[in-house]
Backbone as CSV, one residue per row, in Angstrom:
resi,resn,N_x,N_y,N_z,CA_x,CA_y,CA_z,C_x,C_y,C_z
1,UNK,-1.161,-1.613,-1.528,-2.397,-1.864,-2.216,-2.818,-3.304,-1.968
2,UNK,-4.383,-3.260,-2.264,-4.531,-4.624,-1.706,-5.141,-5.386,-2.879
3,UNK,-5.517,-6.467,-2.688,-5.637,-8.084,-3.965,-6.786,-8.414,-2.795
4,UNK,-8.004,-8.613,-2.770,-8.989,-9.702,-2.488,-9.556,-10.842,-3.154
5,UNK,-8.858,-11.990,-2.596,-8.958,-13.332,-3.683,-9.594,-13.973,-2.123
6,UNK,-10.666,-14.814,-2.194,-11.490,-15.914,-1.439,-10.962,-15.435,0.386
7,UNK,-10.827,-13.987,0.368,-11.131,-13.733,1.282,-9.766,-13.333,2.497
8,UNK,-8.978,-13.159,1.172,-7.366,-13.305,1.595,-6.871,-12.199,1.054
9,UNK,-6.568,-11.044,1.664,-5.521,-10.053,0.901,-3.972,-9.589,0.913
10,UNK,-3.654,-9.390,-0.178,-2.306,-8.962,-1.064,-1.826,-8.063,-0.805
11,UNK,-1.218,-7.288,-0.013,-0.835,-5.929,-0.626,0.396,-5.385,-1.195
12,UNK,-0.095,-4.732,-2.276,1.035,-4.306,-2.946,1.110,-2.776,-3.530
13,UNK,2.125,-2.633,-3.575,3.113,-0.905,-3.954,3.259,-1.127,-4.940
14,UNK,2.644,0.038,-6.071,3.383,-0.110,-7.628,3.520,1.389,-7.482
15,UNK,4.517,1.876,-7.873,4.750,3.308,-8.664,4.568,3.179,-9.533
16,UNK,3.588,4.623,-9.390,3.279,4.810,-10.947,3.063,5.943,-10.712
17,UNK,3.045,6.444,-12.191,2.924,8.089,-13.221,1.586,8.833,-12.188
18,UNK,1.697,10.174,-11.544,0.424,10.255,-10.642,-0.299,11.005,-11.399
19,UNK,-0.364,10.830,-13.152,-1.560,11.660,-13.567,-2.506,10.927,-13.962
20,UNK,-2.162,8.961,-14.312,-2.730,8.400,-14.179,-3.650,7.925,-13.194
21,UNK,-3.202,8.364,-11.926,-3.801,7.903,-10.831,-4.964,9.872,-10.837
22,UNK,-4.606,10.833,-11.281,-5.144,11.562,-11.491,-6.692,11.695,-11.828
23,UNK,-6.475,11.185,-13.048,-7.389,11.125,-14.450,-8.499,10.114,-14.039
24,UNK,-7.998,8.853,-13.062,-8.468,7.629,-12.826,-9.598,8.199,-11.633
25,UNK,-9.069,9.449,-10.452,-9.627,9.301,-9.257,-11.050,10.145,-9.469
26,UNK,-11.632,11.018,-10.112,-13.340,11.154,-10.752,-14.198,9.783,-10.788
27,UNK,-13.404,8.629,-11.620,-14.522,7.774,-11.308,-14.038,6.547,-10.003
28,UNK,-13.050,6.957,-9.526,-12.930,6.318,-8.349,-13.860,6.581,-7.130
29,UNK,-13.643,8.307,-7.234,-14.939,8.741,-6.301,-16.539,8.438,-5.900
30,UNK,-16.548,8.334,-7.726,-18.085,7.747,-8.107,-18.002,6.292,-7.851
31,UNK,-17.567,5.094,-8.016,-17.223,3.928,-7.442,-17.290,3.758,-6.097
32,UNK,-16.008,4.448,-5.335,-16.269,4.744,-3.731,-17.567,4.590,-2.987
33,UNK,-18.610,6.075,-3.731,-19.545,6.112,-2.927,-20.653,5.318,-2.992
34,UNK,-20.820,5.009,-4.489,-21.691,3.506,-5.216,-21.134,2.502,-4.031
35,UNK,-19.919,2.078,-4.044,-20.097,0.910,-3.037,-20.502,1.407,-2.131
36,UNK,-20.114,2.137,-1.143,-20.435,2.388,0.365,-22.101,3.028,0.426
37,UNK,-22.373,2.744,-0.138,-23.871,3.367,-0.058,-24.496,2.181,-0.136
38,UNK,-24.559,0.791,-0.871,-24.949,-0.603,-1.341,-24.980,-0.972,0.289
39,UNK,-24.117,-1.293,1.029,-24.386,-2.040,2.610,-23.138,-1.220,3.411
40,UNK,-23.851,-1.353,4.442,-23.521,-0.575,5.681,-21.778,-1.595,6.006
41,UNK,-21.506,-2.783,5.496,-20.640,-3.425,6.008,-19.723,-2.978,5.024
42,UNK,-19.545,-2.367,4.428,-18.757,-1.997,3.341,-17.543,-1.185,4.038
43,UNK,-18.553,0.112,4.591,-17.737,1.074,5.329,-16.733,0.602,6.496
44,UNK,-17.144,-0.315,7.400,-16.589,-1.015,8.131,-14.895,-1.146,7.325
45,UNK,-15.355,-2.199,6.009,-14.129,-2.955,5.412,-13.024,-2.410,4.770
46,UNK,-13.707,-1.054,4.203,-13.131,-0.321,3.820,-12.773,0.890,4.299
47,UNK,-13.068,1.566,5.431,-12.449,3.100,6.226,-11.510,2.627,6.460
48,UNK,-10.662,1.589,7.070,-9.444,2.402,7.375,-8.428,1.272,6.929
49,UNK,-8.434,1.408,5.606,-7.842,0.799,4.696,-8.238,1.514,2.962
50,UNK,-7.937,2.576,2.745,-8.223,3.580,1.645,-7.234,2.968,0.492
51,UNK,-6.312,2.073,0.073,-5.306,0.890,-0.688,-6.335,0.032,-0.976
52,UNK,-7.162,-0.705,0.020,-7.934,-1.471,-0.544,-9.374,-1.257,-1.228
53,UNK,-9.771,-0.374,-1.216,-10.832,0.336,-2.218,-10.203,0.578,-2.992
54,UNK,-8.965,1.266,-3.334,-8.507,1.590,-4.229,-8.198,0.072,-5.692
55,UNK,-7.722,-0.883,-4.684,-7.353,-2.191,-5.457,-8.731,-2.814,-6.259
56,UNK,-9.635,-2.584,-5.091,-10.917,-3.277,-5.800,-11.590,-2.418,-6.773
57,UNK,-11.168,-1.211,-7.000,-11.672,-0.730,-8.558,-11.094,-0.770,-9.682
58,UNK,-9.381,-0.671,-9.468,-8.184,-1.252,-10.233,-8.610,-2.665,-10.765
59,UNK,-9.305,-3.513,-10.137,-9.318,-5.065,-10.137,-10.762,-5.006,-10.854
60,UNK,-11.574,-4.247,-10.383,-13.217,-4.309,-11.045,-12.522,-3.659,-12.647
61,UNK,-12.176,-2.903,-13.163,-11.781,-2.067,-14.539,-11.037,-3.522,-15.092
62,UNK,-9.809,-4.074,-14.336,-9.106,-5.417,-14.967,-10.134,-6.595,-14.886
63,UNK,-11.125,-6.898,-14.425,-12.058,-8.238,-14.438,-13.002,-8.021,-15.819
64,UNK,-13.144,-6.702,-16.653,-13.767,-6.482,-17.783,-12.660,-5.850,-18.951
65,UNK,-12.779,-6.888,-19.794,-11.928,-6.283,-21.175,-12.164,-5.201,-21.719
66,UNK,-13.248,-4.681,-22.267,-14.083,-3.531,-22.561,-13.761,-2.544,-21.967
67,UNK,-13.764,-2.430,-20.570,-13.535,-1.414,-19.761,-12.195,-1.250,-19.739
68,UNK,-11.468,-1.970,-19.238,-10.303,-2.045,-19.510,-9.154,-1.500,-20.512
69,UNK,-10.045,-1.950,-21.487,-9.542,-1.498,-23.083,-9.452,0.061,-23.107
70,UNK,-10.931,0.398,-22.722,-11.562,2.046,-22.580,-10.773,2.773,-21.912
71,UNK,-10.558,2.218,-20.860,-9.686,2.937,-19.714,-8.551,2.899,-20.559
72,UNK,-7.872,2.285,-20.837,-6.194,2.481,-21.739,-6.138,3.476,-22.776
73,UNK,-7.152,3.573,-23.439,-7.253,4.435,-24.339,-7.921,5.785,-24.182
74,UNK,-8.211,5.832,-22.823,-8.592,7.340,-22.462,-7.097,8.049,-21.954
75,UNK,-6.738,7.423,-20.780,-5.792,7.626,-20.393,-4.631,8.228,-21.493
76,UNK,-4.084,7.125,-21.957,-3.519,7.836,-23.616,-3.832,8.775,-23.923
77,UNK,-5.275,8.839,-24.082,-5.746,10.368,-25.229,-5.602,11.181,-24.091
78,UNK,-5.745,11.108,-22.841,-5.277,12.189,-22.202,-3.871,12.697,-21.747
79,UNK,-3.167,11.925,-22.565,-1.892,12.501,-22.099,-0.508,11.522,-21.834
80,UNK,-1.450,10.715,-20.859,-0.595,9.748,-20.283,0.755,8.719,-21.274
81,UNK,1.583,8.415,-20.444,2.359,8.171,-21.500,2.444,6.469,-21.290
82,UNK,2.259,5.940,-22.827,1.441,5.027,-23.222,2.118,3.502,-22.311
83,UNK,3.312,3.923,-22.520,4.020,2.466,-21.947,3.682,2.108,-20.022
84,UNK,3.609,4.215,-19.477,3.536,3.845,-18.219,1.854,3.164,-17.397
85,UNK,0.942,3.221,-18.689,-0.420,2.863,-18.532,-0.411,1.544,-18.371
86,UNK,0.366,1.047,-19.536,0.281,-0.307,-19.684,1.329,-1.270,-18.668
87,UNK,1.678,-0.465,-17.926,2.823,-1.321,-17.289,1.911,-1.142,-16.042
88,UNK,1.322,-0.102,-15.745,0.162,-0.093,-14.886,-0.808,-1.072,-14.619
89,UNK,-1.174,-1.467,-15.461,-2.230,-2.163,-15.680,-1.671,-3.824,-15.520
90,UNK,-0.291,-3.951,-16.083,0.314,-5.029,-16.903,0.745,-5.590,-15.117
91,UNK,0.893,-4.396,-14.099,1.017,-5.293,-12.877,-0.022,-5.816,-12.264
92,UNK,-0.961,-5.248,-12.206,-2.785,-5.547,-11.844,-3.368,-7.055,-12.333
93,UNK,-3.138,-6.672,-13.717,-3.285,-8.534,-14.670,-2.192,-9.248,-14.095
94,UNK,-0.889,-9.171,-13.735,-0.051,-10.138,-13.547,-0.448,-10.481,-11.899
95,UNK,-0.877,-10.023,-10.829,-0.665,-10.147,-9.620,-2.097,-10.770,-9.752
96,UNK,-3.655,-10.433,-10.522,-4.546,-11.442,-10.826,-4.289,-12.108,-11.023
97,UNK,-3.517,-12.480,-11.939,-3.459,-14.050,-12.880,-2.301,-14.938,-11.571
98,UNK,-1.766,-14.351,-11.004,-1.006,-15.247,-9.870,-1.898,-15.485,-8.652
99,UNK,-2.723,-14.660,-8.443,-3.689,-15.019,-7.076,-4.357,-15.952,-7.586
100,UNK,-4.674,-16.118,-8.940,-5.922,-17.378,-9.347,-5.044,-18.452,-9.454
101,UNK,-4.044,-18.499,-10.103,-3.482,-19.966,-10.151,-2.672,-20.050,-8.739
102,UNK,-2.868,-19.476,-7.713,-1.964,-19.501,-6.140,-0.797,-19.868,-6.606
103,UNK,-0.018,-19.478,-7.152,1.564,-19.749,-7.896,2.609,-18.010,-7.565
104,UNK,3.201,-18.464,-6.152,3.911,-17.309,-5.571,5.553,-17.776,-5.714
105,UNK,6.086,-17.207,-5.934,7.716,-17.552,-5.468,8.255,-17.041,-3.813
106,UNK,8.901,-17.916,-3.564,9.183,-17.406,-1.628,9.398,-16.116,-1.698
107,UNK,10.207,-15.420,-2.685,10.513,-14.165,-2.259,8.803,-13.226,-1.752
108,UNK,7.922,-13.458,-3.257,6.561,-12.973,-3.318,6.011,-13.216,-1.861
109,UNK,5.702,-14.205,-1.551,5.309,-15.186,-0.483,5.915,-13.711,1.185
110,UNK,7.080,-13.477,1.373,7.776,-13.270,2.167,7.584,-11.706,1.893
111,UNK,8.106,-11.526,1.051,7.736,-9.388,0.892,6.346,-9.237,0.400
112,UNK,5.412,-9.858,0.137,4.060,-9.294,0.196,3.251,-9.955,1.097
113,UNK,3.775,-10.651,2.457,3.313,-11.440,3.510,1.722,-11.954,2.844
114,UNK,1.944,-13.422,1.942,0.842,-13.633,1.141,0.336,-14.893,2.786
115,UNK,-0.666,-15.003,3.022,-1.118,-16.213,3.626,-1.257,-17.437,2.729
116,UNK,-0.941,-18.483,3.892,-0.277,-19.580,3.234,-0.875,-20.969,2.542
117,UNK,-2.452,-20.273,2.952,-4.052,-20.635,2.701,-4.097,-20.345,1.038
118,UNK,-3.292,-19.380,0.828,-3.525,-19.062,-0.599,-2.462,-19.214,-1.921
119,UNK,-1.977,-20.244,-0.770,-0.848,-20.626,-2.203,-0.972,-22.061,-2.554
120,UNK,-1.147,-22.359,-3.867,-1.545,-23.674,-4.471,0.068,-24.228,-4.656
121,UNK,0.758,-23.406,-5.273,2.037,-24.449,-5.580,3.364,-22.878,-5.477
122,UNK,4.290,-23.076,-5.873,5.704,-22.355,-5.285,6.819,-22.550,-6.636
123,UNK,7.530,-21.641,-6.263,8.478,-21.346,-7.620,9.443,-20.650,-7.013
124,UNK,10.813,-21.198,-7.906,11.584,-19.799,-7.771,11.985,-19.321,-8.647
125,UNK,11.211,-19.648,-10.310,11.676,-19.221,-11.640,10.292,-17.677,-12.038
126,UNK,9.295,-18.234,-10.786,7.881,-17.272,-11.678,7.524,-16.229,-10.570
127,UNK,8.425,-15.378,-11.285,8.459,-14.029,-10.321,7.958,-12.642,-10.570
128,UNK,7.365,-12.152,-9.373,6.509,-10.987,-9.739,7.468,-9.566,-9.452
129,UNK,8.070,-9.534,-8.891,8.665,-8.481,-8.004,10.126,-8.239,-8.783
């Protein structure tokens, strides 16, 4: 899966519960085609890379609290089981909140081949993985 921060992407693997990813892919579809219909360069960026559309709606739902919120609590009422939503989500906010402050640990740095343009400072106590 992918992270687009200033033009630099992330990618990352989370397992997760696939009824969440279920429940989620109706308005993924509707998202999908909303973007690719907006500019012709879209399709380009996104065909053959189907992880990174996927990240940038994961990331559009986490850039709004509201939505966010909504989404947690649908999911729930549909079923989903509550801890695996939030741990869902809880990696999405954590791998944001590290692309904005560019604060990777080498391991991060090395298994999610981060470019080196996008790291502000380094750790080996603040770990994502």
């Amino acid at each position: 899966m992918v992270y687009k921060i200033k033009y630099i992407y992330i990618y990352m693997d989370f397992s997760t519960e696939y009824k969440i990813i279920e429940l989620l892919d109706k308005d993924y579809r509707r998202y999908k085609t909303a973007v690719l219909d907006l500019d012709d360069s879209f399709i380009s960026e996104f065909e053959n890379d189907p992880d990174k559309m996927w990240n940038t709606f994961i990331f559009g739902i986490c850039n709004d609290n509201n939505c966010l919120v909504n989404c947690i609590k649908y999911l729930i009422k549909q079923g989903c089981n509550k801890e695996k939503v939030n741990k869902f989500f809880y990696n999405y906010l954590k791998m944001k909140h590290k692309c904005e402050l560019g604060l990777f640990s080498w391991n991060e740095i090395s298994e999610l081949d981060i470019d080196l343009d996008a790291i502000k400072d380094t750790t080996t106590t603040y770990k994502f993985i």
